[in-house]
MARSE-304705 format. One record per residue: z, x, y of N, C-alpha, C in turn; residue number from 1. Coordinates in nm, 2 decimals. Layout:
// MARSE-304705
{{Z, X, Y}, {Z, X, Y}, {Z, X, Y}, NUM}
...
// end
This chain:
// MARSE-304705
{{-1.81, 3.02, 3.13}, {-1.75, 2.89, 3.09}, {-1.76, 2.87, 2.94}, 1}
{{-1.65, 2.85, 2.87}, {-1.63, 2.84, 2.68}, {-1.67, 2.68, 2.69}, 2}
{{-1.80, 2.67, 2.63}, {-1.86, 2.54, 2.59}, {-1.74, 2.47, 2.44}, 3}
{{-1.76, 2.34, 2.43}, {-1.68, 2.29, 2.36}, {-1.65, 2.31, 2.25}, 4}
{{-1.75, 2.36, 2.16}, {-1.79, 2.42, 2.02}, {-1.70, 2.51, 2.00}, 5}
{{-1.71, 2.62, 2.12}, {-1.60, 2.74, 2.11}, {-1.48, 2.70, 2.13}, 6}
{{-1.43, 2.60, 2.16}, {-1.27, 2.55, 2.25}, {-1.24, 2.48, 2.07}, 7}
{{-1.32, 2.45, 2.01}, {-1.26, 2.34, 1.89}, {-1.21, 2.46, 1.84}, 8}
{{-1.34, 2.62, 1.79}, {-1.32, 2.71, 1.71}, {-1.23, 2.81, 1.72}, 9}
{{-1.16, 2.77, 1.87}, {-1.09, 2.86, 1.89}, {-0.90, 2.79, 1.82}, 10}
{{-0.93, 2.63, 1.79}, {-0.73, 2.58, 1.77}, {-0.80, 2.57, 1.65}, 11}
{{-0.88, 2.57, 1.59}, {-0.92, 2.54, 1.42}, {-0.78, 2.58, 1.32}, 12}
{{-0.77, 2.70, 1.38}, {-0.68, 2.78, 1.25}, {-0.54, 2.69, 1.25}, 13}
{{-0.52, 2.68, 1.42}, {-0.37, 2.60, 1.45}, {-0.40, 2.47, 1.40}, 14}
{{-0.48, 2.42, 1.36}, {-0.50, 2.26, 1.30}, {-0.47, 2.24, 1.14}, 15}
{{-0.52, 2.32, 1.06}, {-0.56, 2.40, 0.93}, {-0.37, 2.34, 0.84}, 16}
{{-0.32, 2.40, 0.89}, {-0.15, 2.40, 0.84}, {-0.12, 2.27, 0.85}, 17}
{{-0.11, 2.15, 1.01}, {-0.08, 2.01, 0.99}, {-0.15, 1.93, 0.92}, 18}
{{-0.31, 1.94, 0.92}, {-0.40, 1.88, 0.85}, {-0.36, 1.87, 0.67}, 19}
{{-0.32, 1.98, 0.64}, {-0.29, 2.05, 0.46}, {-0.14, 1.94, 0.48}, 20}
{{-0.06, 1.94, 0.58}, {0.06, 1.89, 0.53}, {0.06, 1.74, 0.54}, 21}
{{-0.01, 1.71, 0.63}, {-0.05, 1.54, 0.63}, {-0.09, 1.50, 0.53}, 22}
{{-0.19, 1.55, 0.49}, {-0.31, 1.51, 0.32}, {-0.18, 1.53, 0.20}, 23}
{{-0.09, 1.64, 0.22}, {-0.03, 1.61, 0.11}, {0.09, 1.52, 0.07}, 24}
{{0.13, 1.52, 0.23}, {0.25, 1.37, 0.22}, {0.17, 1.22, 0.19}, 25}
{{0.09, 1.20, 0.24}, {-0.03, 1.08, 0.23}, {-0.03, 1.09, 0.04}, 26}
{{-0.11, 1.19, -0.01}, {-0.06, 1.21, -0.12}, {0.02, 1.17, -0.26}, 27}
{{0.16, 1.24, -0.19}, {0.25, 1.20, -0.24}, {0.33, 1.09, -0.22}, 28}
{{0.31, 1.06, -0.12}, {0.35, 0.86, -0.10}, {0.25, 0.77, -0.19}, 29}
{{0.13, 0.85, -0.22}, {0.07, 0.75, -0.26}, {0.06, 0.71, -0.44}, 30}
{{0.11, 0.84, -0.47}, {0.18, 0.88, -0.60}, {0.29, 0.75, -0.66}, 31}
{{0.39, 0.82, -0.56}, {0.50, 0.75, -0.56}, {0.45, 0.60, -0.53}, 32}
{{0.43, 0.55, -0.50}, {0.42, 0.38, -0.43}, {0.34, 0.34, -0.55}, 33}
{{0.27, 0.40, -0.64}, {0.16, 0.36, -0.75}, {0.25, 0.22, -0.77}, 34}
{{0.15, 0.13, -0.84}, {0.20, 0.03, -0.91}, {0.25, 0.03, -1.07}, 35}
{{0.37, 0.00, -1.08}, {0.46, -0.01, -1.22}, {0.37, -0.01, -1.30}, 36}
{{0.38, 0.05, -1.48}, {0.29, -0.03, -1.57}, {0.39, -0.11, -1.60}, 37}
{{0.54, -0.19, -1.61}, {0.54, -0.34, -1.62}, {0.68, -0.33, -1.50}, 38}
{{0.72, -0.50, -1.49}, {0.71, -0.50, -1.37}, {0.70, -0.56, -1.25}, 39}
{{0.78, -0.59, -1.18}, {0.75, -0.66, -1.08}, {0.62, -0.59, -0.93}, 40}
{{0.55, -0.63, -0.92}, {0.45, -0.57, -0.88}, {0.51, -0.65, -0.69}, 41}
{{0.46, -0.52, -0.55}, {0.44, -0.61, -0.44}, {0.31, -0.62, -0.34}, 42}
{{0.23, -0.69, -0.35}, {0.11, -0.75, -0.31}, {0.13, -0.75, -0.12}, 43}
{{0.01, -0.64, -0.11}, {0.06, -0.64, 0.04}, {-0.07, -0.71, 0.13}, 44}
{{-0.08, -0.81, 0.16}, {-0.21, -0.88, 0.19}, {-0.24, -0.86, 0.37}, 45}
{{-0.31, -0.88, 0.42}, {-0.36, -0.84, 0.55}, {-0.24, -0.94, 0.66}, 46}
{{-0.18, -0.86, 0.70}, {-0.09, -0.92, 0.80}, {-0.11, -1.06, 0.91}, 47}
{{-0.22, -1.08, 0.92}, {-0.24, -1.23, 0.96}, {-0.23, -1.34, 0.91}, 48}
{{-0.24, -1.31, 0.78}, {-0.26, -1.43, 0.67}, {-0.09, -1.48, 0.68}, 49}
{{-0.07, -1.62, 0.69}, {0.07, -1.70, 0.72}, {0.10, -1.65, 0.55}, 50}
{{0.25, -1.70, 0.49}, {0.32, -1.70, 0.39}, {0.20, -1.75, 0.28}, 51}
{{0.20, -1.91, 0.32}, {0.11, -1.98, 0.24}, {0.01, -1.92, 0.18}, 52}
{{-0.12, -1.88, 0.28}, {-0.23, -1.77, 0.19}, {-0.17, -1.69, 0.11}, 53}
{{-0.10, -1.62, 0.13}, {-0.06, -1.45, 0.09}, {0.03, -1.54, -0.09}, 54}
{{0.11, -1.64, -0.05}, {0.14, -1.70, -0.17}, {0.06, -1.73, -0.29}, 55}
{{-0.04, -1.86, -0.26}, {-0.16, -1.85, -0.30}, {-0.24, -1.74, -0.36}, 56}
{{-0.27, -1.69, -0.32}, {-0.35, -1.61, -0.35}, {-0.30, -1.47, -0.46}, 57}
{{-0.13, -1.44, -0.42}, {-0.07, -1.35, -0.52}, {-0.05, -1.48, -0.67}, 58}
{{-0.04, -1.60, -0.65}, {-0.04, -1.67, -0.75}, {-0.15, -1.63, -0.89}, 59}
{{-0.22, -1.57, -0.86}, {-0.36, -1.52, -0.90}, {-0.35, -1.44, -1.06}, 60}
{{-0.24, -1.37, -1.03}, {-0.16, -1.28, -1.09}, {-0.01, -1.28, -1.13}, 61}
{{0.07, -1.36, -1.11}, {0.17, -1.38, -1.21}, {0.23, -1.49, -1.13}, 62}
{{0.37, -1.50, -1.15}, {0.48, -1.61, -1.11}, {0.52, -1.52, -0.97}, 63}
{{0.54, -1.57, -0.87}, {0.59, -1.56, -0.75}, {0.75, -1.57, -0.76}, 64}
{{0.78, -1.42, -0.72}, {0.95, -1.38, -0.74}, {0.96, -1.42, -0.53}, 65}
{{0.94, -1.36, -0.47}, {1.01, -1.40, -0.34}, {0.91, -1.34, -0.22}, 66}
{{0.91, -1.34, -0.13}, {0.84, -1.28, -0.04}, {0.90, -1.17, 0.01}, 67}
{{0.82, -1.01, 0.13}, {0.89, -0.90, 0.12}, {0.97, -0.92, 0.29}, 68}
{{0.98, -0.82, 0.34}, {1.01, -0.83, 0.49}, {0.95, -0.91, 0.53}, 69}
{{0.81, -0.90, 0.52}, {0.69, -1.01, 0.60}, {0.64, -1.14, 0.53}, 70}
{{0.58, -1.21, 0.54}, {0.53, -1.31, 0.49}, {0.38, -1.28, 0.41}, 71}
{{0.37, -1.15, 0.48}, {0.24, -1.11, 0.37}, {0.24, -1.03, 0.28}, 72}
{{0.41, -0.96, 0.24}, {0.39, -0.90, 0.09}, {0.44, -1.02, 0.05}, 73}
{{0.42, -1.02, -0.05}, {0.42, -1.11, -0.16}, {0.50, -1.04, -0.30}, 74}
{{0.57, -1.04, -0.35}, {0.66, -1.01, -0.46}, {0.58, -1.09, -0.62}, 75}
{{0.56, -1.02, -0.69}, {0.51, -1.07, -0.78}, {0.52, -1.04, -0.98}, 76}
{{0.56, -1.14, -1.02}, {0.60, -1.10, -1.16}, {0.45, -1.14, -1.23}, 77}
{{0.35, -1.01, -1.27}, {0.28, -1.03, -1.36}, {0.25, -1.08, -1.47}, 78}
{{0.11, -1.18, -1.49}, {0.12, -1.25, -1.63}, {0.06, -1.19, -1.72}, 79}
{{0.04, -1.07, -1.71}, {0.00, -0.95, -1.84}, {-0.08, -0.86, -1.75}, 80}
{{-0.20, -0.78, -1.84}, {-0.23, -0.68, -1.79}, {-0.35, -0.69, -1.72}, 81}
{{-0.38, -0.63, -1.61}, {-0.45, -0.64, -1.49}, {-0.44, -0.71, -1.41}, 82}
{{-0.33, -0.73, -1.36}, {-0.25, -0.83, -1.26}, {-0.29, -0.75, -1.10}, 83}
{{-0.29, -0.62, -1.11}, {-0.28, -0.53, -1.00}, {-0.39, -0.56, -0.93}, 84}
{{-0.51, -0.53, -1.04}, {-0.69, -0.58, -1.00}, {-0.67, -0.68, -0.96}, 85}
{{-0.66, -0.81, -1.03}, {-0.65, -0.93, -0.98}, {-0.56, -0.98, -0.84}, 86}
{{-0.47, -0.90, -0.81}, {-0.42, -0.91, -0.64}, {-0.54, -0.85, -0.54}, 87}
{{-0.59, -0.74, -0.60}, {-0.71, -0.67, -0.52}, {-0.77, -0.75, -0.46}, 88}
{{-0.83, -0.82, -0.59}, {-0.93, -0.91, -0.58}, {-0.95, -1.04, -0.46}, 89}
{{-0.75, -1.09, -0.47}, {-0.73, -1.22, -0.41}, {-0.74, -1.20, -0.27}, 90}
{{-0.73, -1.02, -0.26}, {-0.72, -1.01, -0.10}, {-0.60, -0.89, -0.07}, 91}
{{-0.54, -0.83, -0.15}, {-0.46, -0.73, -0.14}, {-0.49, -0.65, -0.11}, 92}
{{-0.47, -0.57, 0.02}, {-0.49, -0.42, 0.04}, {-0.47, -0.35, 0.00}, 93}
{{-0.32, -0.40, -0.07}, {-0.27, -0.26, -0.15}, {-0.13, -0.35, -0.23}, 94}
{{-0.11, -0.29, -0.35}, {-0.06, -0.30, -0.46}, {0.05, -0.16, -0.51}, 95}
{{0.20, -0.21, -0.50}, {0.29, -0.13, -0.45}, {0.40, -0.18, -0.58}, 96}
{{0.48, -0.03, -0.58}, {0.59, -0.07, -0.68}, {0.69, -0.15, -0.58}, 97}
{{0.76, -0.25, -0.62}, {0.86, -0.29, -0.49}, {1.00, -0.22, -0.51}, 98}
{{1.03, -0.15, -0.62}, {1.15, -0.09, -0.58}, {1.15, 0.04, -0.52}, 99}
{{1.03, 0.09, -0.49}, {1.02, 0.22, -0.39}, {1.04, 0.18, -0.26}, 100}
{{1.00, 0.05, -0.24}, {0.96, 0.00, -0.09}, {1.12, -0.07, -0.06}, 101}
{{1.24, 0.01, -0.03}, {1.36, -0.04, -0.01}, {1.43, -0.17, -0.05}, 102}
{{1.30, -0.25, 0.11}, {1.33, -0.35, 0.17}, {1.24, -0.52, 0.09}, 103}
{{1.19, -0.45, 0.05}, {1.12, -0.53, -0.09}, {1.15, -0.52, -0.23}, 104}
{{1.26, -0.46, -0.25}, {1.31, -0.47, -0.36}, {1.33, -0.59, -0.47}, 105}
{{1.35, -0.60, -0.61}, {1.36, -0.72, -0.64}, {1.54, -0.73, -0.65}, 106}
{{1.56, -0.84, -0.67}, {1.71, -0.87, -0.68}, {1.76, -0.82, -0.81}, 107}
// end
């Protein structure tokens, strides 16, 4: 009977190739999605939070252009530099260029 140790050691190699290609699309989306150096910036805050919070709280950091598909990106025209931090801070998971992100685009 091949104890489990040996069953992992035996698909290791077949793992090796998806694992390398996942890390580097992850990667490269993450490249790409960076936030602008100027710029409308989109503030992606934790999906529970109604419009209001996520508003609020992107107010933090510049003038509020429009909201994204959801009620929790938040679209935002920065009021100088470190705007990005300052969304972190309000509660942003993540801080996104919005013209990579289609459907969040600005007008």
């Amino acid at each position: 009977m091949t104890s489990a140790r040996g069953q992992a050691a035996k698909f290791a190699p077949y793992l090796a190739p998806p694992a390398l290609a996942l890390g580097s699309l992850l990667a490269a989306a993450g490249i790409s999605m960076a936030p602008p150096a100027a710029g409308p910036l989109a503030a992606v805050f934790p999906p529970w939070w109604d419009g209001r919070e996520a508003m609020v709280a992107a107010a933090s950091a510049g003038d509020i252009v429009r909201f994204g598909l959801l009620p929790c990106i938040v679209i935002v025209a920065p009021d100088g530099a470190g705007a990005a931090e300052r969304l972190r801070r309000a509660g942003a998971w993540a801080v996104l260029d919005p013209r990579v992100l289609g459907a969040c685009g600005h007008p």
